[in-house]
C-alpha positions as CSV (number, residue, x, y, z in Angstrom):
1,X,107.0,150.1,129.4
2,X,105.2,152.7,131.6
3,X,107.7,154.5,134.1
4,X,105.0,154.4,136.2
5,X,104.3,152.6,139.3
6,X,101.5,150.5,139.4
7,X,99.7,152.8,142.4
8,X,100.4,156.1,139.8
9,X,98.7,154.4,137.7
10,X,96.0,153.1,140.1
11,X,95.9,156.8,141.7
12,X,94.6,158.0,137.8
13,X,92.1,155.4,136.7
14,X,88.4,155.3,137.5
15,X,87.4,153.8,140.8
16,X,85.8,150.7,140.7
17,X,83.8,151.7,143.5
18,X,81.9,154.1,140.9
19,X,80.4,151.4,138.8
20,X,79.5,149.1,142.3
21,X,76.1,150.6,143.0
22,X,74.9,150.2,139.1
23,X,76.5,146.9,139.2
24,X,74.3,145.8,142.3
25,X,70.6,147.5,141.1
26,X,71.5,145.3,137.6
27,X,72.0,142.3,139.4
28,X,68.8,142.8,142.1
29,X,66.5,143.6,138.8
30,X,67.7,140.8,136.7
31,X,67.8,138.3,139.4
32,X,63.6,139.8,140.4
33,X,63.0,139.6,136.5
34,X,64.2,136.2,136.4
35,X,62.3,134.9,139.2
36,X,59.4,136.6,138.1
37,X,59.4,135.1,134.7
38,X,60.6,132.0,134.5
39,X,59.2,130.7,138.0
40,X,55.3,131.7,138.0
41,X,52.4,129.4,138.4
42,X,52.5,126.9,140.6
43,X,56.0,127.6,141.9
44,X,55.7,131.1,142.5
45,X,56.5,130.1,146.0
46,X,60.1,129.1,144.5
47,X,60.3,132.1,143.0
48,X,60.2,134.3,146.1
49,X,62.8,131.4,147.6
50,X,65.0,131.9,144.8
51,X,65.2,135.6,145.2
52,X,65.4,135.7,148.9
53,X,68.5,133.1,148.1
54,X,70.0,135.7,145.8
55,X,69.4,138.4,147.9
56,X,71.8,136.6,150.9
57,X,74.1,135.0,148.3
58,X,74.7,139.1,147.4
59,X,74.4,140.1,151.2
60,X,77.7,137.6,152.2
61,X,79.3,138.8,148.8
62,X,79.0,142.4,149.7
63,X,80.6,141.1,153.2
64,X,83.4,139.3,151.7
65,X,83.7,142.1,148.9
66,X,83.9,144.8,152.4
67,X,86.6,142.3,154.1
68,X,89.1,143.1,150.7
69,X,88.3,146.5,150.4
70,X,89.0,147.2,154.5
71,X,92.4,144.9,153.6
72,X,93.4,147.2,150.9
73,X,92.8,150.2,152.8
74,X,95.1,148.9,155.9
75,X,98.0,147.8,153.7
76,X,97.6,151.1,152.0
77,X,98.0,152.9,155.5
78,X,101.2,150.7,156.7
79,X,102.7,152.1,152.7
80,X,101.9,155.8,153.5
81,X,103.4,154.6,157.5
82,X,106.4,153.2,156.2
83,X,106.5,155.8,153.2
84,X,107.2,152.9,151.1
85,X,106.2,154.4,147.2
86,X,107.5,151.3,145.6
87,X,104.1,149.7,144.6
């Protein structure tokens, strides 16, 4: 077992935020490959749909995504406030 705490540990690893951006422009060009390919012809009207639907399915992820990360932050604050180390 690690005599570390769990935020030492935290502190020392990679940010996830690094890998959020490449994550993202993977997603958008998969999702515009995939509606390109598989939804030509006569529904190429449901393509566009379907991308515009990903697009805001990833827009009120992103929001949601936001919401934690601004939660983390604040409890992160009230640790350093308190100068509570234990987590």
């Amino acid at each position: 077992m690690s005599p570390d705490t769990p935020r030492q540990l935290y502190l020392r690893s990679h940010q996830w935020s690094s890998y959020l951006v490449r994550g993202l422009v993977v997603f958008l060009v998969l999702a515009l490959l995939y509606s390109v390919l598989f939804l030509s012809g006569p529904r190429s009207g449901l393509g566009l749909a379907v991308w515009f639907g990903l697009v805001w399915d990833l827009a009120w992820f992103g929001l949601a995504a936001y919401t934690v990360y601004l939660l983390y932050r604040f409890v992160g604050a009230v640790e350093r406030m308190t100068g509570d180390d234990r987590f």
